[in-house]
C-alpha positions as CSV (number, residue, x, y, z in Angstrom):
1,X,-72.1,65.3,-11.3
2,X,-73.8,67.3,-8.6
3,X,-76.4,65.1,-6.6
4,X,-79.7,66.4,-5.7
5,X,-80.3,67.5,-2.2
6,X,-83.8,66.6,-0.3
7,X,-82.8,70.3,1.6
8,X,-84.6,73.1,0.2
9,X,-82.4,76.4,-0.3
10,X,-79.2,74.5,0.8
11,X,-75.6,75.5,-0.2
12,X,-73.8,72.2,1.0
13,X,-74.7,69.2,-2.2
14,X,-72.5,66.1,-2.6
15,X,-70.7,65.5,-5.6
16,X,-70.7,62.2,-7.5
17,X,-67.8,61.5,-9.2
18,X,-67.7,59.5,-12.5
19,X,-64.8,56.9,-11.0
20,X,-66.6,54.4,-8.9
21,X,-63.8,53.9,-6.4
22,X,-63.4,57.8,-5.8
23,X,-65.8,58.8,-3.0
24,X,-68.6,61.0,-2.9
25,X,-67.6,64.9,-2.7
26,X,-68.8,67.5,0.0
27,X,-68.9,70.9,-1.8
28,X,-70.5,74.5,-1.0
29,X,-72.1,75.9,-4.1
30,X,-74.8,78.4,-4.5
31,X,-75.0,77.5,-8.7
32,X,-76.4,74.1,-7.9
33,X,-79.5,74.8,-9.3
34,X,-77.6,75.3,-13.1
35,X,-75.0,72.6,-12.1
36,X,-77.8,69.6,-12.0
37,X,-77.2,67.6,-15.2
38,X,-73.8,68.8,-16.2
39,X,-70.2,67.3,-15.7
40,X,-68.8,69.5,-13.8
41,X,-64.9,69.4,-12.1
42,X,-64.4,69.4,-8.1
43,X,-61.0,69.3,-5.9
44,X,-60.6,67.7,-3.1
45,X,-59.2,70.0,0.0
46,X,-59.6,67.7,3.0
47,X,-61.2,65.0,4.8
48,X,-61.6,65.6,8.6
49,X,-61.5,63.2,11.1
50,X,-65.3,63.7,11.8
51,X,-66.8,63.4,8.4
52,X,-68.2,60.9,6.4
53,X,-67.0,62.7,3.5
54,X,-63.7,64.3,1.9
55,X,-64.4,68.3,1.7
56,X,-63.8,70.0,-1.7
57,X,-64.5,72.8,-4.2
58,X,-66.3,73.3,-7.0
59,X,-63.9,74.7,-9.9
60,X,-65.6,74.3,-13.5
61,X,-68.8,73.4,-15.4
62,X,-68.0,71.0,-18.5
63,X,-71.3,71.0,-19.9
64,X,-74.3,69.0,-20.1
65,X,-74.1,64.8,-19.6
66,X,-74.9,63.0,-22.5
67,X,-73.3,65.6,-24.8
68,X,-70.2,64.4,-27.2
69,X,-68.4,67.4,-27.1
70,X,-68.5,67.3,-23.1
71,X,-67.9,64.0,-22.7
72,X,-65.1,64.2,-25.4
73,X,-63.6,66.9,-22.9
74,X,-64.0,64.0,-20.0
75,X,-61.9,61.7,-21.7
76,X,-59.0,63.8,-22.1
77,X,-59.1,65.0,-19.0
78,X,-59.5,61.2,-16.8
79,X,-56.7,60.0,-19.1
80,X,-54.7,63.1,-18.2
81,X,-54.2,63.8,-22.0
82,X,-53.0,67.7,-23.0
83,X,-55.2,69.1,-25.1
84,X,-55.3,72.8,-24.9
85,X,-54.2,74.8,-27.7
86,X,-50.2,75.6,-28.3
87,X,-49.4,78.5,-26.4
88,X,-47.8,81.6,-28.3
89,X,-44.1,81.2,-26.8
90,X,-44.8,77.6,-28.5
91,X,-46.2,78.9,-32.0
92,X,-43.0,81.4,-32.1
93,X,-41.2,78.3,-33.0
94,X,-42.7,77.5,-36.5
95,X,-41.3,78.2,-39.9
96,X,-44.1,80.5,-41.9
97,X,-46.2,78.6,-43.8
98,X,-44.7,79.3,-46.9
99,X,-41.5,77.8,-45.6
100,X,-39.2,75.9,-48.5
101,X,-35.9,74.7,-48.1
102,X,-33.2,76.8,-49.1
103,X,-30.6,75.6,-52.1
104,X,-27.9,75.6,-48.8
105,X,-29.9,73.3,-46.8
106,X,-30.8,70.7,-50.0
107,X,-26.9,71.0,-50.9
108,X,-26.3,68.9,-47.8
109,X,-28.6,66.7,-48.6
110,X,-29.0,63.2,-50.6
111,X,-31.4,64.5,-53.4
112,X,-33.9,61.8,-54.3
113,X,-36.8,64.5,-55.7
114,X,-36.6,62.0,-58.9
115,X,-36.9,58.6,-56.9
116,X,-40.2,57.1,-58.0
117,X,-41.6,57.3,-53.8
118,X,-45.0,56.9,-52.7
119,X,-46.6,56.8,-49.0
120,X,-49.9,54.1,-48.1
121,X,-52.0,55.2,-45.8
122,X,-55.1,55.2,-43.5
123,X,-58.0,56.9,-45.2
124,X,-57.8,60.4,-44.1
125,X,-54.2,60.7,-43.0
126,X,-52.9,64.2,-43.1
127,X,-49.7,63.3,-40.8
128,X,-48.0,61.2,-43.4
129,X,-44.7,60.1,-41.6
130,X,-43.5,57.6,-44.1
131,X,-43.0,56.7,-47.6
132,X,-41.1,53.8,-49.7
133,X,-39.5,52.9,-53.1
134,X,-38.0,49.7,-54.4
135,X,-36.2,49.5,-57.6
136,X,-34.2,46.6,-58.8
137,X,-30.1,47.5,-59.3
138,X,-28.2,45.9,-62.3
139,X,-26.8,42.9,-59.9
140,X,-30.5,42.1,-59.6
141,X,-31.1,42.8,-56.1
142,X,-33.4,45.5,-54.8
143,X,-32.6,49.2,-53.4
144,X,-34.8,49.9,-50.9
145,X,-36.1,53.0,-49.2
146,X,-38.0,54.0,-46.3
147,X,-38.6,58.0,-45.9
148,X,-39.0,59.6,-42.6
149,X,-40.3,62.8,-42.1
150,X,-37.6,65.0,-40.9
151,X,-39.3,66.8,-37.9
152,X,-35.8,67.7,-36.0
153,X,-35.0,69.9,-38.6
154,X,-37.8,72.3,-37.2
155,X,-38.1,71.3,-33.5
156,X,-34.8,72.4,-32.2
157,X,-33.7,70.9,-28.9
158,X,-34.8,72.5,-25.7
159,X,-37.5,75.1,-27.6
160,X,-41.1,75.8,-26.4
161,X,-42.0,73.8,-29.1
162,X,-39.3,71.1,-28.2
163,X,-40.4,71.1,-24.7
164,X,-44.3,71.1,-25.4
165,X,-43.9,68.0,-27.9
166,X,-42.0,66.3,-24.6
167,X,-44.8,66.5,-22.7
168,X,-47.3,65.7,-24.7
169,X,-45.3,62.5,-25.9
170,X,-47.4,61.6,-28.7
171,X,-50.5,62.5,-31.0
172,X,-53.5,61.0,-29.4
173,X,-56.0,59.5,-32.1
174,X,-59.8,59.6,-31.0
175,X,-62.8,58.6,-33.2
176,X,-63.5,62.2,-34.7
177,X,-60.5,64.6,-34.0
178,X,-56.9,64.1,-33.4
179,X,-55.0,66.0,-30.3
180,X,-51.6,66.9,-32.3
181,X,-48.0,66.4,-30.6
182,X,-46.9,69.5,-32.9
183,X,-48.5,72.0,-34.5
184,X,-51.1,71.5,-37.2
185,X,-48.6,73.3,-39.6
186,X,-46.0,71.3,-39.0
187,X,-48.3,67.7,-38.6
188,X,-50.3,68.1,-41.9
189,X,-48.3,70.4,-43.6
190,X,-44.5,71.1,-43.7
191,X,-43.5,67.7,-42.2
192,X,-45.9,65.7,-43.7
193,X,-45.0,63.9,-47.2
194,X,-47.7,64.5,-49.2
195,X,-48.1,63.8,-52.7
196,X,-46.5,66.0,-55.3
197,X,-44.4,68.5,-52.8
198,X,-40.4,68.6,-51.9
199,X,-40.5,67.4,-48.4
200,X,-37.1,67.0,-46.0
201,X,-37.2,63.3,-45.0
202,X,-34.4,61.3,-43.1
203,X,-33.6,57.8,-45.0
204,X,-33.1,54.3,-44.3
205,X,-32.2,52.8,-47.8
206,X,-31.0,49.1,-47.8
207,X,-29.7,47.1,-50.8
208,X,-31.7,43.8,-50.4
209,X,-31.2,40.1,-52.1
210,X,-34.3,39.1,-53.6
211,X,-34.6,36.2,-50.5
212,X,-34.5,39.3,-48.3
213,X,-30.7,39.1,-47.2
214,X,-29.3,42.6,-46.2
215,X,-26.2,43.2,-48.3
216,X,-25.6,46.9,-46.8
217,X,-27.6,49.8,-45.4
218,X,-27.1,53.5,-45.5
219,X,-29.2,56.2,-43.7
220,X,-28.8,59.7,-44.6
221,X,-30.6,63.3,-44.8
222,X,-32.6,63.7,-47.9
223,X,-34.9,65.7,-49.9
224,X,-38.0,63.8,-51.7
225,X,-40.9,64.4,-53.7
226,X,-43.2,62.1,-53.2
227,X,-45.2,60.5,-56.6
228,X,-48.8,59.2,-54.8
229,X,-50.2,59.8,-51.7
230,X,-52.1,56.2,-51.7
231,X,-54.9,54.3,-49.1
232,X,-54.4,50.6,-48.3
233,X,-56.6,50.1,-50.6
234,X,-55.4,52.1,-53.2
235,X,-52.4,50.7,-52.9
236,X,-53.8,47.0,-52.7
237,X,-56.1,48.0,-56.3
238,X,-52.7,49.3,-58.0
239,X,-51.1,45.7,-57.1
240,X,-53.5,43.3,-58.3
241,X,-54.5,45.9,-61.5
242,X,-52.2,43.7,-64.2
243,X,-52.7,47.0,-67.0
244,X,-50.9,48.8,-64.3
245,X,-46.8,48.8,-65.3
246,X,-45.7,52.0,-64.1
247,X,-42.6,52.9,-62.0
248,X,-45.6,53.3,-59.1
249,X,-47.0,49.8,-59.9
250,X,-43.8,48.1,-60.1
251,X,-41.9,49.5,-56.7
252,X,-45.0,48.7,-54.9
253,X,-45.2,45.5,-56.2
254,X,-41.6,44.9,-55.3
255,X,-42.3,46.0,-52.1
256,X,-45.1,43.5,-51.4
257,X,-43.0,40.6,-52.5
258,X,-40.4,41.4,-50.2
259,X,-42.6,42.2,-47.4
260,X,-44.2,39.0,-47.5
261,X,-40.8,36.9,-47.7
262,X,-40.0,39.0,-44.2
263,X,-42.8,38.2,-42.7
264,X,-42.1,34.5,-42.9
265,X,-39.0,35.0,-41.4
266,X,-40.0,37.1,-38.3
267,X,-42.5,34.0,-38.1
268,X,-40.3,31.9,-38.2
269,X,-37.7,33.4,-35.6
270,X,-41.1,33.5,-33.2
271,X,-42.8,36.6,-33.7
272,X,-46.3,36.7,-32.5
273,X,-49.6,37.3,-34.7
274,X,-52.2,38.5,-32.6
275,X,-55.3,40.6,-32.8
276,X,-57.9,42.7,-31.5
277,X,-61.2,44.1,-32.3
278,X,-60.8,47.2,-34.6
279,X,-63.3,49.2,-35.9
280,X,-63.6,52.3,-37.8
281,X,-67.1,54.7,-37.6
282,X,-68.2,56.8,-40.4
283,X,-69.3,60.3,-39.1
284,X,-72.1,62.7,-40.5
285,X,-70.4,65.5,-42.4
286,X,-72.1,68.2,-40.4
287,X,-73.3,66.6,-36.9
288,X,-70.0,64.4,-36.5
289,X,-72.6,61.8,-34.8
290,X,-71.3,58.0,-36.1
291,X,-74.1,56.8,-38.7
292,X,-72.6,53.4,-39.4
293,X,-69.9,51.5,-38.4
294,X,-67.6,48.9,-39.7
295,X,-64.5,46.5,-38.9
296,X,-61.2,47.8,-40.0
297,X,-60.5,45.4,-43.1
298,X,-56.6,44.5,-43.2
299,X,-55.1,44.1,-46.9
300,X,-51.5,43.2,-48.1
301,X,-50.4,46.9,-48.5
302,X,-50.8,46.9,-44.6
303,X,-48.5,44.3,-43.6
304,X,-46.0,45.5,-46.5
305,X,-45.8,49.1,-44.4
306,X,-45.5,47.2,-41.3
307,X,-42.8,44.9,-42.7
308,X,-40.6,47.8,-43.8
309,X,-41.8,50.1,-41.3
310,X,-40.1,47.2,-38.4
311,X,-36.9,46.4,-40.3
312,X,-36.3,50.2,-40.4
313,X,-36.9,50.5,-36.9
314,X,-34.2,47.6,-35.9
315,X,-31.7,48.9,-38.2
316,X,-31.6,52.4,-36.9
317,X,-32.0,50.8,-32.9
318,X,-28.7,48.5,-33.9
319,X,-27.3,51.9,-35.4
320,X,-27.7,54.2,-32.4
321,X,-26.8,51.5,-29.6
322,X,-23.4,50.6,-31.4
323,X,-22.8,54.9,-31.5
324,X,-24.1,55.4,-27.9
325,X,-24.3,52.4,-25.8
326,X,-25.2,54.2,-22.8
327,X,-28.1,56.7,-24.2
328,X,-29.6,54.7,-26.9
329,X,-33.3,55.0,-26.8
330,X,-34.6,51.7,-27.6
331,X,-38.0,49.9,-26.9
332,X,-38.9,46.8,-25.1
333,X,-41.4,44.0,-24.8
334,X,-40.9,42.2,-21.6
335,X,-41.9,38.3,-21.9
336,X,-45.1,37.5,-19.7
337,X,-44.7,35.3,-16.4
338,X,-46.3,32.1,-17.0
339,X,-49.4,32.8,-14.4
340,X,-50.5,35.7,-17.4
341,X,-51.7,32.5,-19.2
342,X,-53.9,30.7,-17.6
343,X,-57.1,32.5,-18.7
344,X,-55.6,31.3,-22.1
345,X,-54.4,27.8,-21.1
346,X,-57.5,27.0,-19.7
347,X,-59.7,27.6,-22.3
348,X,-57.7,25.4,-24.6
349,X,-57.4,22.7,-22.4
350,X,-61.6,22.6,-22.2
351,X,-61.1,22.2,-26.2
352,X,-58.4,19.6,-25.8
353,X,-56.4,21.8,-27.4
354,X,-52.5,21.8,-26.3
355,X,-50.5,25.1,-26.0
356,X,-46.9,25.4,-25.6
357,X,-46.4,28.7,-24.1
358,X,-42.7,28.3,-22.8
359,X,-41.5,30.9,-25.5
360,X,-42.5,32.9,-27.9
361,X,-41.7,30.4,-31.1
362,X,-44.0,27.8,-29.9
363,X,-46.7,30.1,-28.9
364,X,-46.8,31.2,-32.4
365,X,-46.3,27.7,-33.4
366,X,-49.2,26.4,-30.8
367,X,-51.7,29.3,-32.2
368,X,-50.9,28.5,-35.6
369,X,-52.4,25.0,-34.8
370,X,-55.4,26.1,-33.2
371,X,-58.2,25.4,-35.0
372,X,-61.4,23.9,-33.8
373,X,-63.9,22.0,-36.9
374,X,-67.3,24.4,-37.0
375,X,-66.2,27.3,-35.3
376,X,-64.3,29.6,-38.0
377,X,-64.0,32.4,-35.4
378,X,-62.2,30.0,-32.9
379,X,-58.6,30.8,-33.8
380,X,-59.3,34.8,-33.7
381,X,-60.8,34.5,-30.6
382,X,-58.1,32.5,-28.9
383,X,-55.3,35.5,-30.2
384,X,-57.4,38.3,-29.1
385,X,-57.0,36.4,-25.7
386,X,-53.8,35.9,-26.0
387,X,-53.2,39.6,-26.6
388,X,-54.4,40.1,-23.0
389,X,-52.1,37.9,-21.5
390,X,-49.0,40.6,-23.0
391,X,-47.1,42.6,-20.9
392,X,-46.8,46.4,-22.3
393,X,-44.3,47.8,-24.4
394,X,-42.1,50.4,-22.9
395,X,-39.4,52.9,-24.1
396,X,-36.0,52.9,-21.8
397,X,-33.1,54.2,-22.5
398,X,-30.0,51.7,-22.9
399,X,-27.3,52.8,-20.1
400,X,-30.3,51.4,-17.3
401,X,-30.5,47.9,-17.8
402,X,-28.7,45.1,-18.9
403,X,-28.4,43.6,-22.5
404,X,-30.6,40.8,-22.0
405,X,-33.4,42.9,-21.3
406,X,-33.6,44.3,-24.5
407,X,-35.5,41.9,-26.2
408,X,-39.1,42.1,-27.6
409,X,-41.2,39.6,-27.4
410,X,-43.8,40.0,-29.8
411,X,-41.6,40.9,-32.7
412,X,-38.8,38.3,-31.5
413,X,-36.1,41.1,-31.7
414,X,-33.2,41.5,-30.1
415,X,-33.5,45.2,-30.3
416,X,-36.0,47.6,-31.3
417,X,-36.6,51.0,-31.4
418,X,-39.2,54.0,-32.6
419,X,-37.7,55.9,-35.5
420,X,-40.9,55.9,-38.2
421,X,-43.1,58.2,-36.7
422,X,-41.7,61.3,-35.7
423,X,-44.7,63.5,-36.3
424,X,-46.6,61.5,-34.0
425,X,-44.3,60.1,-30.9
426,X,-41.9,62.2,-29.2
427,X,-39.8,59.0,-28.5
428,X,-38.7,58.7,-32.5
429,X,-37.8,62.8,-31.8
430,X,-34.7,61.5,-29.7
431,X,-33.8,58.2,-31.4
432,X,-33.7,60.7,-35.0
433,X,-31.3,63.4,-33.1
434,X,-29.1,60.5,-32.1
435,X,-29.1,59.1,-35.3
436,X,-28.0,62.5,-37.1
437,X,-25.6,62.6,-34.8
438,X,-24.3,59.4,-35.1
439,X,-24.3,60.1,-39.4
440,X,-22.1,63.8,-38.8
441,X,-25.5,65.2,-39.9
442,X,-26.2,67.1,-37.1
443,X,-24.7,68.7,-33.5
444,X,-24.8,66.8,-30.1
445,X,-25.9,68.4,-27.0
446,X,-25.6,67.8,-23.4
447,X,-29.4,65.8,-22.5
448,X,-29.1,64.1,-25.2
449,X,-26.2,61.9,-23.6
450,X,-27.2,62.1,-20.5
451,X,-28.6,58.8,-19.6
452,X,-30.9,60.2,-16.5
453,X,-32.6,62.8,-18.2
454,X,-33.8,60.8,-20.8
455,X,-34.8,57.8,-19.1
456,X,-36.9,60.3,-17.2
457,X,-38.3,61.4,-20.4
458,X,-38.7,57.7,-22.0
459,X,-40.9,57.5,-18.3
460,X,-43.6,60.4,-19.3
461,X,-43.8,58.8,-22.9
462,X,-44.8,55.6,-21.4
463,X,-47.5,57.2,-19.5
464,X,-48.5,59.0,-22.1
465,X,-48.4,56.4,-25.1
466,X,-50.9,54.2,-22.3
467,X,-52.8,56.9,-21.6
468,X,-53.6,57.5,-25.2
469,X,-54.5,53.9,-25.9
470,X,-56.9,53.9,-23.3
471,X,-58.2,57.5,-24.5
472,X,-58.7,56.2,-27.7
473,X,-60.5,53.2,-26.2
474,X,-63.0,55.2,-24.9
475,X,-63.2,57.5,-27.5
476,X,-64.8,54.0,-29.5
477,X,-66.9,53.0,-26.4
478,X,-68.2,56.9,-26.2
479,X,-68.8,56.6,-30.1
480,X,-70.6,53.3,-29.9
481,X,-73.4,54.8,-27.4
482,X,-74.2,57.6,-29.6
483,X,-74.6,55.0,-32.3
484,X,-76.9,53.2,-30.4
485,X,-78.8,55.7,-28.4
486,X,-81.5,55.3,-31.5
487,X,-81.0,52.0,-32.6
488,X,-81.7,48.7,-31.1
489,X,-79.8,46.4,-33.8
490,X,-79.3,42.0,-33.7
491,X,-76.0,40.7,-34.2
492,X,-73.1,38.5,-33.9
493,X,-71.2,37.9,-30.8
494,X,-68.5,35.5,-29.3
495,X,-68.7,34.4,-25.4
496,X,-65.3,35.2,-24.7
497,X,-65.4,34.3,-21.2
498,X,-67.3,32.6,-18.7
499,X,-67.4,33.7,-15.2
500,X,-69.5,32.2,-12.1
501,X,-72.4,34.4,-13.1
502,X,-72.0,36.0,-16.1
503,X,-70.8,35.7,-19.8
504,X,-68.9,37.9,-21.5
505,X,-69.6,38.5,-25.0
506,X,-67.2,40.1,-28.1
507,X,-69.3,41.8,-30.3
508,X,-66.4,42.1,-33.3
509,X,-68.4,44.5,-35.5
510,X,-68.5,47.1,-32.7
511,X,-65.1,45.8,-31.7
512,X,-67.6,45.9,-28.1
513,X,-68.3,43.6,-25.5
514,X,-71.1,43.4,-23.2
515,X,-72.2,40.9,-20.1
516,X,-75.1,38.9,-19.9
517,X,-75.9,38.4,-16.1
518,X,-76.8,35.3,-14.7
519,X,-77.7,36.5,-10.9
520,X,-81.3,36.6,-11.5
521,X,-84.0,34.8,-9.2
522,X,-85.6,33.2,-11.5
523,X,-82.5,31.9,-13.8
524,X,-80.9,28.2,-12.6
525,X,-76.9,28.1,-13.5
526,X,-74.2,25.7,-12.8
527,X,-70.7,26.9,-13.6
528,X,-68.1,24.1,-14.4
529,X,-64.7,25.9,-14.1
530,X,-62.3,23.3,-15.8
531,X,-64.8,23.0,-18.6
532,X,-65.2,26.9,-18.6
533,X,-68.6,26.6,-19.3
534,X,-72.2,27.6,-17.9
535,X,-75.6,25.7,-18.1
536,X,-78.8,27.5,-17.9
537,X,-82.4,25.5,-18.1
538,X,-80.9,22.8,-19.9
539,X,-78.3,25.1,-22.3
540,X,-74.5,24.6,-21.7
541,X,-72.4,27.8,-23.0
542,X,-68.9,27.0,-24.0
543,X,-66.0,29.7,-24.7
544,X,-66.0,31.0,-27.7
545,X,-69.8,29.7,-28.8
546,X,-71.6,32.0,-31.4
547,X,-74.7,33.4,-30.4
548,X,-77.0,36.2,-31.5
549,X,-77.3,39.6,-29.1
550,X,-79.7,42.7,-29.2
551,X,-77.5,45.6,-28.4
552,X,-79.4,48.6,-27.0
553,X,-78.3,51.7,-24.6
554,X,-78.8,51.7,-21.0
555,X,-79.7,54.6,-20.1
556,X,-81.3,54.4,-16.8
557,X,-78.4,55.7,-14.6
558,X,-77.4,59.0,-16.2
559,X,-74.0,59.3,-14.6
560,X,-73.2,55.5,-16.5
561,X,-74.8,55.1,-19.4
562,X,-73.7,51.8,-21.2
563,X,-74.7,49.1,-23.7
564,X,-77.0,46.7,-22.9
565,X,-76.7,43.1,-24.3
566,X,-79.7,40.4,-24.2
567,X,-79.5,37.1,-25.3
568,X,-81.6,35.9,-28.9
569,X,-80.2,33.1,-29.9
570,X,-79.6,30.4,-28.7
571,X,-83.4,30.7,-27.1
572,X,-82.7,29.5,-22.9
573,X,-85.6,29.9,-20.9
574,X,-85.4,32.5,-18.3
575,X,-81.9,33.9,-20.0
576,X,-83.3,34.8,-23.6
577,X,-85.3,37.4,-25.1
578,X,-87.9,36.6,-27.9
579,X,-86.7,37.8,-31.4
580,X,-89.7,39.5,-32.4
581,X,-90.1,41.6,-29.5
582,X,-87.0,43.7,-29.8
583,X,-86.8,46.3,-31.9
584,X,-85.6,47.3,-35.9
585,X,-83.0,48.6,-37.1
586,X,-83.9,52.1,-37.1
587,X,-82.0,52.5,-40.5
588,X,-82.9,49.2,-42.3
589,X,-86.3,48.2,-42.5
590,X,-85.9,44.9,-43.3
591,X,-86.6,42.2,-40.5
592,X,-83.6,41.7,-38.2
593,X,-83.6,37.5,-38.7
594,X,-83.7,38.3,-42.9
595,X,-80.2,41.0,-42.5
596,X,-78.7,38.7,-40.1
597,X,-79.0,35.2,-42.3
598,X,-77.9,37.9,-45.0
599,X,-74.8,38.8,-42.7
600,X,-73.8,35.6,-42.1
């Protein structure tokens, strides 16, 4: 933002920018007087020798601070996401709308239109990647499938469209819109396997034992036509609905008794269960402003796409390395150094708590154990810190490192790849050409086995697949202020960590967490680091105490507005705030003590 001058009828201003470690701007304007207020974008030309600040130039208003569409333009922009609209050369590419397979183009395919298949989604989802069936074969196993959307049958290798979907590298999701990686007719229409239509899928379909032994596995080009386009929950109310017999009833079903029986075993080989804070707002129809917000509840049906979703994944990774062992493109989870868990250690050693973190088996089996007596959030807590101490994820392509580095460490696999999602990550593009490839289903061209060029692609899909977690991040955290910027509301928060004068607090409703300070003058602390705790007037604060917050918006420094926590309960003189003085839920007028006790 554009700082005020104390020069009257000036054209040199200083420019504030909204990264703290960026210095402050010298610019030449004469619009400051419609600049004040508004974000607005600056380069930076030079710094000379003699001044105290770099020189730059103004290039573009965003529009006012404060306002969600502006900051919403921020966001994209400081996480370096693309976001303007498909050019022409790039909407050339697509099909017409009224596109249908031809009767050549299904001839070559494995026709499964009558396959009882059905997709379980997110509420909302228009780019529906995925869809399963189970049925049980005369020998009493299980054939079962896992449908891809077959997006490489419209983006052709090195198109506009081809090369526009590389760069962007994957949809990025925020809390009210969704920057596509293709275009919309492509994402929500001709690729996506919705309910009721014949869609071109690519197919993973295994023949299982009902203990979950692979006896074979096929993948092949298909055409489906999916029965139900289904929610979690949906799904969930279909399973546990006894009336319910149907073909649709009885594959799911199928499919959850499998899933589960897998899950034990990727347990039991040492794959992690962790967690983070999730959340999920519900928007105003014709504002878009959040009017209430919730935590993401996690059923069965979720894990059972997961389950399938993963084994999928490894078969078609094991698939294209044994074909290409030099151009595979394969994803890996690098195991963290040691030092990564202290944060983690040392809270458990304050609860006496001992954690074996020398592999991933008996982390899983250490967290597993974790439980303290009274604290029913303790366990969570401790594996949404654990989450932190993870390296990330990263794409690479098989030629540029050895074998050994290949694992993942969170799944406990010895090789993984993307292929499920090919609507939404650019990576699964490449690993579904080399597949087709690998089946005779489709041509080979020269990048695609060329080991360099696509390592340097798996690089920008790293950047952008971080980049658009941390958009997405603060997408929430944007989301979460305009929630609150009329609404000062009590709830229920988790000191995650205790530093020498603060405490940091998880607020899991808001999937938010705030600091309470204790630098004041007039507040008396003594930190004990091996106990990671604080005591103030009397009060000692453990890791991972409950205690009862006010949330409100700070809104005193316009450039950073942020959420503001005080401290209700416990009561600590000098540290807490008296319950009646703050303020009501501006949409519930009951008393804030009677709708938390009702919360609890």
């Amino acid at each position: 933002m554009l700082q005020q001058s104390t020069l009257r009828e000036t054209n040199r201003h200083l420019f504030v920018p909204a990264e703290r470690r960026i210095p402050k701007i010298r610019i030449e304007t004469r619009q400051a007087e419609t600049l004040f207020g508004k974000r607005i974008v600056v380069v930076i030309d030079s710094w000379p020798k003699s001044s105290k600040y770099p020189q730059g130039h103004f290039v573009r208003a965003l529009g006012d601070i404060g306002d969600k569409e502006t900051e919403n333009e921020v966001l994209l922009l400081e996480h370096d996401i693309p976001h303007t609209a498909f050019s022409q050369r790039v909407l050339n590419c697509l099909p017409t709308a009224d596109w249908t397979a031809s009767e050549e183009e299904i001839s070559k395919r494995k026709d499964l239109r009558d396959v009882t298949i059905c997709s379980v989604d997110p509420p909302g989802c228009t780019d529906i990647d995925d869809a399963l069936h189970c049925r049980v074969l005369p020998n009493g196993n299980f054939e079962v499938g896992v449908h891809i959307a077959d997006v490489t049958h419209f983006v052709r290798p090195g198109t506009a469209l081809d090369l526009e979907a590389a760069n962007r590298g994957t949809t990025v999701y925020l809390t009210d819109r969704r920057i596509d990686m293709v275009p919309e007719l492509l994402s929500s229409n001709l690729c996506s396997l919705r309910s009721n239509v014949e869609r071109l899928a690519f197919t993973c379909i295994w023949e299982i034992t009902p203990e979950t032994e692979t006896v074979n596995v096929q993948f092949t080009k298909s055409i489906i036509k999916s029965k139900a386009s289904l929610t979690y929950a949906e799904a969930q109310s279909i399973i546990d609905d006894a009336s319910r017999t149907d073909d649709v009833a009885a594959s799911l079903r199928h499919l959850n008794n499998l899933a589960k029986k897998l899950k034990a075993k990727r347990i039991e080989k040492g794959a992690l269960t962790l967690a983070s804070p999730e959340i999920r707002f519900e928007v105003d129809s014709e504002t878009h402003d959040p009017i209430q917000v919730q935590e993401k509840q996690l059923r069965d049906t979720n894990s059972m796409v997961e389950e399938f979703m993963l084994l999928a994944n490894v078969s078609v990774a094991k698939k294209i390395y044994d074909e290409f062992s030099q151009c595979a493109v394969l994803r890996r989870h690098p195991s963290p150094p040691y030092s990564n868990f202290d944060p983690m250690l040392a809270v458990c050693k304050a609860y006496g708590i001992e954690m074996d973190v020398t592999s991933n088996k008996t982390l899983a089996t250490s967290l597993e154990n974790a439980v303290v007596s009274g604290n029913d959030y303790f366990n969570t807590m401790l594996r949404i810190l654990t989450t932190r101490c993870m390296m990330q994820a990263k794409y690479f392509t098989s030629g540029m490192m050895p074998e050994n580095d290949f694992y993942h460490y969170g799944l406990a696999m010895n090789i993984y790849t993307h292929f499920t999602s090919p609507i939404r990550r650019y990576a699964d593009v490449l690993v579904h050409r080399l597949l087709a490839v690998s089946i005779g289903a489709d041509a080979s061209y020269p990048d695609l086995l060329d080991k360099n060029k696509t390592q340097a692609i798996c690089n920008n899909l790293n950047h952008r697949h971080v980049m658009a977690q941390y958009a997405s991040r603060a997408s929430v955290g944007l989301h979460t202020q305009l929630f609150f910027r009329a609404r000062n509301l009590l709830e229920q928060g988790y000191i995650l960590t205790v530093r020498k004068n603060a405490l940091q607090v998880l607020i899991p409703k808001y999937g938010l967490e705030g600091t309470l300070y204790l630098d004041s003058g007039n507040i008396k602390s003594t930190y004990d680091e091996e106990a990671c705790t604080q005591t103030v007037s009397g009060h000692t604060f453990h890791i991972f105490d409950p205690v009862t917050v006010k949330v409100s918006l700070d809104s005193t420094n316009i450039q950073h507005q942020k959420l503001k926590i005080d401290l209700v309960e416990p009561q600590v003189e000098g540290l807490s705030i008296r319950e009646d003085n703050s303020a009501e839920n501006t949409s519930d007028k009951k008393s804030p003590r009677k709708k938390l006790k009702t919360k609890k």
